[in-house]
Structures are given as C-alpha cells and as structure tokens.
Backbone and ligand atoms as CSV (ligand in chain L), in Angstrom:
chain,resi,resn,atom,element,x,y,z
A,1,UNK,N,N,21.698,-29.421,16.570
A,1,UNK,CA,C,20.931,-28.283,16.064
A,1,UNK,C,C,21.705,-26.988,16.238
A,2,UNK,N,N,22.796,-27.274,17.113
A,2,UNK,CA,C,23.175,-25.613,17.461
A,2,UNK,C,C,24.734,-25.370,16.329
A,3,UNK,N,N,25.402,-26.560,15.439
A,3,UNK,CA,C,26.118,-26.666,14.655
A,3,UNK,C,C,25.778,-26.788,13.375
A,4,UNK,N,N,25.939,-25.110,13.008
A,4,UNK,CA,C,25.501,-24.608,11.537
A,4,UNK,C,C,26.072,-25.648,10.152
A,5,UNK,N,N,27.032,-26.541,10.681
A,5,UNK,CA,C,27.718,-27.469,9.632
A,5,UNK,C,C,27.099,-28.987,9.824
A,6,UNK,N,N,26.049,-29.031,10.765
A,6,UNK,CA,C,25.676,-30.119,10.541
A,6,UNK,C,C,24.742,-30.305,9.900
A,7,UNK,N,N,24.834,-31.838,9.222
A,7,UNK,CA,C,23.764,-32.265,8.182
A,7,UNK,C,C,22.165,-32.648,8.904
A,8,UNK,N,N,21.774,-32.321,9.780
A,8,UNK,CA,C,20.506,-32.500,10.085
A,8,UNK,C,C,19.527,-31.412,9.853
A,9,UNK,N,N,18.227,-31.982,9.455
A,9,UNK,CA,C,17.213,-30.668,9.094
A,9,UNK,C,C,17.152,-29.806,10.259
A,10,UNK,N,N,17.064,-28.764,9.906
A,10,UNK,CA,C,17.170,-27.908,10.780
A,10,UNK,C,C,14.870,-27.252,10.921
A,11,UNK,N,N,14.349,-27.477,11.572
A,11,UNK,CA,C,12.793,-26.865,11.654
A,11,UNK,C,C,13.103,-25.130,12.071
A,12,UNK,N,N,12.170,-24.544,11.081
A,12,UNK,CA,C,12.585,-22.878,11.570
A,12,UNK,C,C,11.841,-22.759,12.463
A,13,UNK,N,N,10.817,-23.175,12.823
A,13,UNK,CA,C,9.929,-23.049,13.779
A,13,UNK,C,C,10.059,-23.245,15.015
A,14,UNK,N,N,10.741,-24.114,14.912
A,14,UNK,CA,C,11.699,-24.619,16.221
A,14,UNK,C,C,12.744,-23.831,16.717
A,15,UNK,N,N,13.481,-23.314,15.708
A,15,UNK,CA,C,14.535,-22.442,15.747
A,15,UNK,C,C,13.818,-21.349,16.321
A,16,UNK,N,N,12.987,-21.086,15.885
A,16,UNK,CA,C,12.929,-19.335,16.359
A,16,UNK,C,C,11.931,-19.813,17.528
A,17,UNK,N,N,11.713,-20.625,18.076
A,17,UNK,CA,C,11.103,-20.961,19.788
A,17,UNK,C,C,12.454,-20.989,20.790
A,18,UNK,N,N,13.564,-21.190,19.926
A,18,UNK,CA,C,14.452,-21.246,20.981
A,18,UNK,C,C,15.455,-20.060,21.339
A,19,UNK,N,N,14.641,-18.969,21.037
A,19,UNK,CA,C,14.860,-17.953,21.683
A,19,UNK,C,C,14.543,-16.477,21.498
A,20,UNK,N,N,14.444,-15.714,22.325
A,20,UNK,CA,C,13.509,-14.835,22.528
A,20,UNK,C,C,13.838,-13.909,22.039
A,21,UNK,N,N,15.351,-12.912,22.077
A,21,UNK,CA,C,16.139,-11.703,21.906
A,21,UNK,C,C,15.408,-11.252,20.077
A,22,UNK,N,N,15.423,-10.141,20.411
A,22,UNK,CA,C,15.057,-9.337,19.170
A,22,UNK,C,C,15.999,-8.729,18.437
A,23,UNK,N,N,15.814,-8.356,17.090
A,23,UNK,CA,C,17.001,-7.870,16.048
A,23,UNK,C,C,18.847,-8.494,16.722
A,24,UNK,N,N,18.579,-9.820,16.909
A,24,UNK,CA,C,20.092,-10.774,17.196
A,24,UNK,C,C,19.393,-11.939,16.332
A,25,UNK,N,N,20.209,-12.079,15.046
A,25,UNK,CA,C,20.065,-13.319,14.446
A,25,UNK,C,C,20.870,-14.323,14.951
A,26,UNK,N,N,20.021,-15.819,14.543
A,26,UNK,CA,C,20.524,-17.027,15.115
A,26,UNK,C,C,20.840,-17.243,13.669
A,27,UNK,N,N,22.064,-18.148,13.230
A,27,UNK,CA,C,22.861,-18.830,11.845
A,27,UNK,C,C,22.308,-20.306,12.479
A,28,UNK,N,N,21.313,-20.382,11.023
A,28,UNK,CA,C,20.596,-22.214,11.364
A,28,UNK,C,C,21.222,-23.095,10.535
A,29,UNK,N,N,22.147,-22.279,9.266
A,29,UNK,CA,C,22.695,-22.914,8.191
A,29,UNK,C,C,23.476,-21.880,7.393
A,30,UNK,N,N,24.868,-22.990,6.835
A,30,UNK,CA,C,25.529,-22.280,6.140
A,30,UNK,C,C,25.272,-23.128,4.931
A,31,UNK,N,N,25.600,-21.858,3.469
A,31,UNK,CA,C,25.422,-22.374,2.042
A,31,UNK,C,C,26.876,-21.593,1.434
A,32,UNK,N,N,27.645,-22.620,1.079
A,32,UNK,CA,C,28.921,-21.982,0.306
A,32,UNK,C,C,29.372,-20.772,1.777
A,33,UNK,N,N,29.570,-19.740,1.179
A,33,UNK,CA,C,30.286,-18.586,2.071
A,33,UNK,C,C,28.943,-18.096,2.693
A,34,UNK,N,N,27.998,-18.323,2.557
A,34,UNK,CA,C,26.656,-17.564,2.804
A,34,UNK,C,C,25.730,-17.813,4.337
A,35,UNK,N,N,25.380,-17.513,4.897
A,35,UNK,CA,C,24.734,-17.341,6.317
A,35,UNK,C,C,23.267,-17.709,5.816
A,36,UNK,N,N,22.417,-18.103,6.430
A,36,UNK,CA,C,21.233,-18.328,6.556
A,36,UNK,C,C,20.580,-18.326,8.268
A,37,UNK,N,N,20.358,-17.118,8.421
A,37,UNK,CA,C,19.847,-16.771,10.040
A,37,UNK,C,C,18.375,-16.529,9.817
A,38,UNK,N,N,17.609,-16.442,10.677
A,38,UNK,CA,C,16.605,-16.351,11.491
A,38,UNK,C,C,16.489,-15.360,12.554
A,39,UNK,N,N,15.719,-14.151,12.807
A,39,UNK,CA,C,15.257,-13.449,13.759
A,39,UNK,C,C,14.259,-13.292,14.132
A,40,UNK,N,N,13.622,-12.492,15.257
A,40,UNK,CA,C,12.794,-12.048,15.708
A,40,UNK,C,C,13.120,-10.814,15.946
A,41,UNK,N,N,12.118,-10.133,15.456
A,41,UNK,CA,C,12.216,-8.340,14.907
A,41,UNK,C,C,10.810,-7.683,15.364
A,42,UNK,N,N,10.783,-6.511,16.227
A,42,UNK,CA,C,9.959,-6.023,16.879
A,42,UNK,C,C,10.517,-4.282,16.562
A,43,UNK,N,N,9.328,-3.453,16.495
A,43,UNK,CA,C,10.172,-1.697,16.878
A,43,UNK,C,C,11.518,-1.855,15.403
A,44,UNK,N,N,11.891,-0.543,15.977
A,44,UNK,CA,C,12.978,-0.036,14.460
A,44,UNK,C,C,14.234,-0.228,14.764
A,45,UNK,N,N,14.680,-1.252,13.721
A,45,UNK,CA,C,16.424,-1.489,13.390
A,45,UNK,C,C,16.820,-0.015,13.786
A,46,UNK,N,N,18.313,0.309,13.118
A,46,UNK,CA,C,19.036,1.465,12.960
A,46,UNK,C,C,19.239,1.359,11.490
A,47,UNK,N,N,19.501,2.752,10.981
A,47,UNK,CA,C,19.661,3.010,9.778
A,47,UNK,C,C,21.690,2.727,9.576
A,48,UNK,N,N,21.490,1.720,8.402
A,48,UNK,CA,C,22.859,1.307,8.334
A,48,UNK,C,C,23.121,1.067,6.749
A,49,UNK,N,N,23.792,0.674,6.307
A,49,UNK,CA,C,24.388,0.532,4.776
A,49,UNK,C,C,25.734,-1.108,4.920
A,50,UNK,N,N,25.162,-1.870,4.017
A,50,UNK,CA,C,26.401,-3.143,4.161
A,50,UNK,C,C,27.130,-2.341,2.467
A,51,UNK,N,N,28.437,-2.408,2.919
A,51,UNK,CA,C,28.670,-1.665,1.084
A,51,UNK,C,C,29.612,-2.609,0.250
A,52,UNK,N,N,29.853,-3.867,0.473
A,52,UNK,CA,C,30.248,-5.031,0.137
A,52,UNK,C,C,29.256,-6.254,-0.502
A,53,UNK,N,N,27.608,-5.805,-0.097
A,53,UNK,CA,C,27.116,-7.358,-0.440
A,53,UNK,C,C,25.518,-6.557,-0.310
A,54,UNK,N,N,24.629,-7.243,-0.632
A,54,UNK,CA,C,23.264,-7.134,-0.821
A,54,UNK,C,C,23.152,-8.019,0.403
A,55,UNK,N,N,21.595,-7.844,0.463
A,55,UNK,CA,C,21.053,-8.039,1.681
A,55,UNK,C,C,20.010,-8.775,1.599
A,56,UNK,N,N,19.395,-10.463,1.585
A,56,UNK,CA,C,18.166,-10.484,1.656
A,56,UNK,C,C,17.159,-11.081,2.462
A,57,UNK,N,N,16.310,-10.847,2.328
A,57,UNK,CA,C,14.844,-10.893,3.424
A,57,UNK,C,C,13.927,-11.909,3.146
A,58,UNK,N,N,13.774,-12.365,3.664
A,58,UNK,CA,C,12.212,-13.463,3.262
A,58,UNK,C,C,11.706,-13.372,4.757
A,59,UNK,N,N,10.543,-12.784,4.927
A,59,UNK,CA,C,9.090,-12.631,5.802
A,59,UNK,C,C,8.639,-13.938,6.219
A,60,UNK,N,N,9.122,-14.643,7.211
A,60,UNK,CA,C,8.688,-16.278,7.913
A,60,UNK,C,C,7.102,-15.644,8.641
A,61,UNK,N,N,7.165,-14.272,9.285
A,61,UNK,CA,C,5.596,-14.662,10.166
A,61,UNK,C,C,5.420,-12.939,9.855
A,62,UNK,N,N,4.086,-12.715,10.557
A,62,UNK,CA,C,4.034,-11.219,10.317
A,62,UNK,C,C,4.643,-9.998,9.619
A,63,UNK,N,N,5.115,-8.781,9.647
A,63,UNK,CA,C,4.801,-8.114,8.051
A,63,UNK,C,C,6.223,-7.357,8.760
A,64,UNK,N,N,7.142,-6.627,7.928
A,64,UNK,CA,C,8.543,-6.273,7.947
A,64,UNK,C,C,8.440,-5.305,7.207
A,65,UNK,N,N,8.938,-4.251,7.259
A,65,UNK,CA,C,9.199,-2.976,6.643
A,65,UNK,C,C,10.657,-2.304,6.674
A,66,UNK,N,N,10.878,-2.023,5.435
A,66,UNK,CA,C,12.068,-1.317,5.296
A,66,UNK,C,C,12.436,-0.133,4.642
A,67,UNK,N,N,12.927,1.053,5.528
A,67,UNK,CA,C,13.077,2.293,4.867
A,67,UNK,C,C,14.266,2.115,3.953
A,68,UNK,N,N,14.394,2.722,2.917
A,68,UNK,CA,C,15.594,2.747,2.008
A,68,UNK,C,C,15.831,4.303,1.608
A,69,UNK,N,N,17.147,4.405,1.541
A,69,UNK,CA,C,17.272,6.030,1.059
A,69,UNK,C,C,18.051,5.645,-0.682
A,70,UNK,N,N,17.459,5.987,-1.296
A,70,UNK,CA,C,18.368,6.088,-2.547
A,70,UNK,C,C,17.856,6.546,-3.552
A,71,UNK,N,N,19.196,7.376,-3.877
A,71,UNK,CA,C,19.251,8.669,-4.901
A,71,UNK,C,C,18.806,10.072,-4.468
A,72,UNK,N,N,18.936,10.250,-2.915
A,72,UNK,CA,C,18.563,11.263,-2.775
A,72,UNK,C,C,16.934,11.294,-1.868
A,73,UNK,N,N,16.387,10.414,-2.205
A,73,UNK,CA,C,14.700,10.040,-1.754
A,73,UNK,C,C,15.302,8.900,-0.805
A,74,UNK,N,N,13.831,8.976,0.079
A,74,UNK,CA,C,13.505,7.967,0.904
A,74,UNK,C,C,11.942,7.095,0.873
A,75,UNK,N,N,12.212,6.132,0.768
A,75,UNK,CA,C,10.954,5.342,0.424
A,75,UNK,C,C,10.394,4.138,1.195
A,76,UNK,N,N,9.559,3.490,1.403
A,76,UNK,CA,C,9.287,2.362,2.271
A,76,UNK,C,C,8.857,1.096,1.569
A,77,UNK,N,N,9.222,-0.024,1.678
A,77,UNK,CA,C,8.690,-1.424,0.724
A,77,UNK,C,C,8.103,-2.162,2.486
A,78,UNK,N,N,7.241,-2.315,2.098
A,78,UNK,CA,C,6.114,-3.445,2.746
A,78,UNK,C,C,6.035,-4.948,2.639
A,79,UNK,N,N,7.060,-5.696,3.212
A,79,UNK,CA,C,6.519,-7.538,2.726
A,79,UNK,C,C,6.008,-8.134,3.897
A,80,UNK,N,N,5.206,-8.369,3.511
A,80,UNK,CA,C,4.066,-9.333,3.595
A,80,UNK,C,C,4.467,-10.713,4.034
A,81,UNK,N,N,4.203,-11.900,4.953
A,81,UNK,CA,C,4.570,-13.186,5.400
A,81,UNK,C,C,4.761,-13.833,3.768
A,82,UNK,N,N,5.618,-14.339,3.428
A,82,UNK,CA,C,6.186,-15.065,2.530
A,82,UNK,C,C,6.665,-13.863,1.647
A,83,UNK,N,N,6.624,-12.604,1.299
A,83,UNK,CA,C,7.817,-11.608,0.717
A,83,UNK,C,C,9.122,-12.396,1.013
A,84,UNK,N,N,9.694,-11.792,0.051
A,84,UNK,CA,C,11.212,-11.787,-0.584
A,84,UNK,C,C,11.601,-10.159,-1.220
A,85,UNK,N,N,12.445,-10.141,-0.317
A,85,UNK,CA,C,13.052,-8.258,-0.663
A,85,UNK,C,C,15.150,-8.870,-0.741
A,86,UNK,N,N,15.256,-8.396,-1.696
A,86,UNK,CA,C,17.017,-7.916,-1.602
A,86,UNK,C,C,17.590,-5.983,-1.197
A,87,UNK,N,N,17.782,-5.892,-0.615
A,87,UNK,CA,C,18.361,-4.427,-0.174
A,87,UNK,C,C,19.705,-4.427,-1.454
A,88,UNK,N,N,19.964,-4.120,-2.205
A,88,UNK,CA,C,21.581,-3.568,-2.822
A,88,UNK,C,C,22.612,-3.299,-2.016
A,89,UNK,N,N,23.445,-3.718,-2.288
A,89,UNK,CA,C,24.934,-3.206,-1.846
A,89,UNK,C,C,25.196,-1.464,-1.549
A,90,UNK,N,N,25.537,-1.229,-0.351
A,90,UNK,CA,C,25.789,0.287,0.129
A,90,UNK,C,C,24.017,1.087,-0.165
A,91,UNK,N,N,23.167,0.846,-0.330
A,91,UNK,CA,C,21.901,1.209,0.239
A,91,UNK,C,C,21.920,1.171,1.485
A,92,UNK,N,N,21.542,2.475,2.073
A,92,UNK,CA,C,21.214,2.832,3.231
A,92,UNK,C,C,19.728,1.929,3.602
A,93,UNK,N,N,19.686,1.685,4.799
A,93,UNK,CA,C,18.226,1.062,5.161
A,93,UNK,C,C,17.736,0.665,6.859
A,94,UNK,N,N,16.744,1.249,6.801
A,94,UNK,CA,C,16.337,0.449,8.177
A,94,UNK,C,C,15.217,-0.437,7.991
A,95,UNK,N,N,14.868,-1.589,8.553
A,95,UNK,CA,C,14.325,-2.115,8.459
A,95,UNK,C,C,13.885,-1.964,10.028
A,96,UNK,N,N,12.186,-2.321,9.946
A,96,UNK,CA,C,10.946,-2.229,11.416
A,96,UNK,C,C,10.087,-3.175,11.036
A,97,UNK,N,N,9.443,-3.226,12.144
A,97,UNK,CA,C,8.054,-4.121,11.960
A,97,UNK,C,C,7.223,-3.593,13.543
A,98,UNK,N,N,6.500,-2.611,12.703
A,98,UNK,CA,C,5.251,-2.351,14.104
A,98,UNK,C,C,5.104,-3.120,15.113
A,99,UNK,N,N,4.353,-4.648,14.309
A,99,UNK,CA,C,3.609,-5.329,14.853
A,99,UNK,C,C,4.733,-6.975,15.142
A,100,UNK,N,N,5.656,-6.402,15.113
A,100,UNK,CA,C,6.654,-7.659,15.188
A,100,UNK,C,C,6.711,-8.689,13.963
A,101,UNK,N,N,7.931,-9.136,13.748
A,101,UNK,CA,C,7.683,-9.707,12.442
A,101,UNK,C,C,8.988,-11.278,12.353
A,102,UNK,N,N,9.106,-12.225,12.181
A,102,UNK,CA,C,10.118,-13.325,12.329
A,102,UNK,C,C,10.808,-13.325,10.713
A,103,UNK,N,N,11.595,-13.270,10.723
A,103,UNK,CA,C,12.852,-12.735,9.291
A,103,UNK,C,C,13.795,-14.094,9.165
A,104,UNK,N,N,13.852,-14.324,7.541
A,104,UNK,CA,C,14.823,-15.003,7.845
A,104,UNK,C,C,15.572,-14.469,6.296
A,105,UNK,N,N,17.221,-14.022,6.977
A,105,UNK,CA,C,18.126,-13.379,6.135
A,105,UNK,C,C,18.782,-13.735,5.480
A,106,UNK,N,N,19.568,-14.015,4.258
A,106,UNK,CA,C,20.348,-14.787,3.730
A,106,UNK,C,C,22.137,-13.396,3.300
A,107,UNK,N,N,22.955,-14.260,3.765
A,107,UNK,CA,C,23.953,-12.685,3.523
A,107,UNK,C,C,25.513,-13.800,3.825
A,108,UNK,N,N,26.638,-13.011,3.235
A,108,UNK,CA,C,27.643,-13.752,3.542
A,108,UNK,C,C,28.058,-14.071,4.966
A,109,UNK,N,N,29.031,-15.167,5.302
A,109,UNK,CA,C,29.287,-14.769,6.682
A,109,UNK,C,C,30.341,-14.103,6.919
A,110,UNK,N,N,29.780,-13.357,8.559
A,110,UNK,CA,C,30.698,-12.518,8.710
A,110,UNK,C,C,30.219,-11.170,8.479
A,111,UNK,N,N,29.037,-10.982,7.653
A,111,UNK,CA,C,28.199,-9.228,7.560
A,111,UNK,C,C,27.574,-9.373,8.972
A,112,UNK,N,N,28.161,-7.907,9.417
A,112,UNK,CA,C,27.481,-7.568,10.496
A,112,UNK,C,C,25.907,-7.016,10.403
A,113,UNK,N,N,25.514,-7.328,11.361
A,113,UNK,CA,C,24.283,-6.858,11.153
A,113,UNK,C,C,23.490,-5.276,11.246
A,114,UNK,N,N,24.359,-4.571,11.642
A,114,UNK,CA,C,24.372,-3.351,11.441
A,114,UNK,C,C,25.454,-2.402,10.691
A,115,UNK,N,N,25.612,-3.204,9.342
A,115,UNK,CA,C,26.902,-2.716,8.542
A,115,UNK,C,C,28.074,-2.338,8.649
A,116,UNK,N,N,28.102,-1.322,7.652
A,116,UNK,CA,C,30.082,-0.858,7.818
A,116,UNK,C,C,29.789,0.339,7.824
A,117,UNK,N,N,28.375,0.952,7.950
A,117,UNK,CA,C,28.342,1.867,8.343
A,117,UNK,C,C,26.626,1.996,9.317
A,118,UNK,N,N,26.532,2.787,10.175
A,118,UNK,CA,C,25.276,2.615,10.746
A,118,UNK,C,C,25.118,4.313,12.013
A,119,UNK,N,N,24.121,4.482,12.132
A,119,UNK,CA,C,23.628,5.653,13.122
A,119,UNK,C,C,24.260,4.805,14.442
A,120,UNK,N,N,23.995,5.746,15.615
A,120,UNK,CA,C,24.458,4.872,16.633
A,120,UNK,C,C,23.234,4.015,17.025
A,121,UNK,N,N,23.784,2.778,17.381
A,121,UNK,CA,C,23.033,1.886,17.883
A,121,UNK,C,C,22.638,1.526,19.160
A,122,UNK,N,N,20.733,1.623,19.242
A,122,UNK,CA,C,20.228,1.737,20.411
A,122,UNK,C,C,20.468,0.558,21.113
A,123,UNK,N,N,20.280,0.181,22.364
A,123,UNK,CA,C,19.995,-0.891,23.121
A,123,UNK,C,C,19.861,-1.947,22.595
A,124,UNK,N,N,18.587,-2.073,21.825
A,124,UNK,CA,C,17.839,-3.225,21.234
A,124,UNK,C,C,18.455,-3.734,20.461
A,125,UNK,N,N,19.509,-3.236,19.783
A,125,UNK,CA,C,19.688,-3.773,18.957
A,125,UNK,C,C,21.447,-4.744,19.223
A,126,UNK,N,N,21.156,-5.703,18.556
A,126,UNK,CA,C,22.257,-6.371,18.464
A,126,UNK,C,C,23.046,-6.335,17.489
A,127,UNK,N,N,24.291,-5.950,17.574
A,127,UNK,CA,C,25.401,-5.576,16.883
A,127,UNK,C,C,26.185,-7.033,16.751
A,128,UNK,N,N,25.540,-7.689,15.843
A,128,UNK,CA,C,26.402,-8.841,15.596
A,128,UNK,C,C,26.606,-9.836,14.566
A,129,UNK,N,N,27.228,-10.589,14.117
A,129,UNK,CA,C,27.562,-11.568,13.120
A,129,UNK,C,C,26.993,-13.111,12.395
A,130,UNK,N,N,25.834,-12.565,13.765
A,130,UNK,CA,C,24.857,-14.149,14.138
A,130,UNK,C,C,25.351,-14.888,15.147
A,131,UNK,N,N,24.940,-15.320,15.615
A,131,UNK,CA,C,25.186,-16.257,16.655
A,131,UNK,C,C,24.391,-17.835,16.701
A,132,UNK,N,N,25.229,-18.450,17.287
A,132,UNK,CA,C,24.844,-19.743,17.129
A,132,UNK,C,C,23.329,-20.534,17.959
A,133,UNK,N,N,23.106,-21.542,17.046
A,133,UNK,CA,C,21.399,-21.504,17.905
A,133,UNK,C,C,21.976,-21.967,19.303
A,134,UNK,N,N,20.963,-22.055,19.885
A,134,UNK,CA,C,21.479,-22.282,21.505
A,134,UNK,C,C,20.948,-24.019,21.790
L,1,NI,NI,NI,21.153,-4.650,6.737
C-alpha cells in the first residue's frame, strides 16, 4: 500500500486513516506522469500560483474552498463533497476549509504543493511533493 507503483487497489478511506498531518499530501497512485494524492485539510493553505500545470480538486469528505485572484479580482468557489474544481496554470490561489475538508488532488509529479511561487509559509503547512503512504 505504501508503493505508488503497485498494482493493488488502493481504499481512500483507508488511506486517509493512515494518517493524521494536515495540508501534507499522501501519493496513493501514479497515472502516466501524474500524481494522485489524498489530504487532510483544516484552516487556510497559503496563497501560491503553480505556473507550469493546472491544478485539480475533487472534495472526498466535507466542503473546501478556494480563493482565486484573477484579472485583477478576487473571488471564492465553494465545492461541496463530490465537487470537482481545476485551478489554471499560474492562477494565484489559496485554498481553506473552515470546517475541515479530505481532498483528493490530481497534478503532475513533482508539483510542489505550495508552487513556484507562494506567500511565506506558515507552520501548518507542508511544503512538499507528496509523500509516500506510510
Ligand atoms: Ni495549488
């Protein structure tokens, strides 16, 4: 289970019981060049921009929010448990969830999770590439 190249089903449910850390994705599966992680997301990301690749979201449990700045405005999209959001390439964005929310991301590997560009990053947050399930 903890080898993203192996052929066994992987349960998300399972996955995201096996561990606790917030905004640090676990990689449960790779597709072609592409990452498929899993988090647990509580309180506010940092505002960051990936400017190489889009970004996307699908809502596994409770509700996810993401600020976006573009064109000058700033705006908020709301998904909902089973939403599907893509962020664009070099869109600024933070993504929160009030009430805590379980994410699962799809993005090449190797995008950091707080872009190529980002505010400084608090505590909480994990500055990283995914990491392997445990
Ligand atoms: Ni991002």
């Amino acid at each position: 289970m903890s080898d993203p190249s192996s052929n066994d089903p992987i349960a998300l449910t399972q996955a995201l019981a096996s561990f606790e850390d917030l905004w640090s994705p676990r990689i449960v599966t790779r597709v072609n060049d592409y990452d498929v992680r899993v988090a647990k997301v509580a309180g506010e990301h940092v505002w960051h921009a990936h400017d190489d690749t889009d970004e996307f979201f699908l809502v596994l449990d409770g509700e996810l929010r993401i600020a976006l700045r573009e064109d000058g405005t700033e705006r908020t999209v709301t998904l909902a448990k089973g939403s599907v959001f893509t962020v664009p390439r070099g869109v600024e964005h933070r993504p929160y969830a009030p009430s805590g929310a379980s994410i699962l991301l799809f993005e090449p590997t190797g995008t950091l999770s707080v872009g190529d560009r980002h505010e400084e990053i608090p505590d909480h947050v994990d500055a990283t590439t995914g990491h392997a399930l445990g």
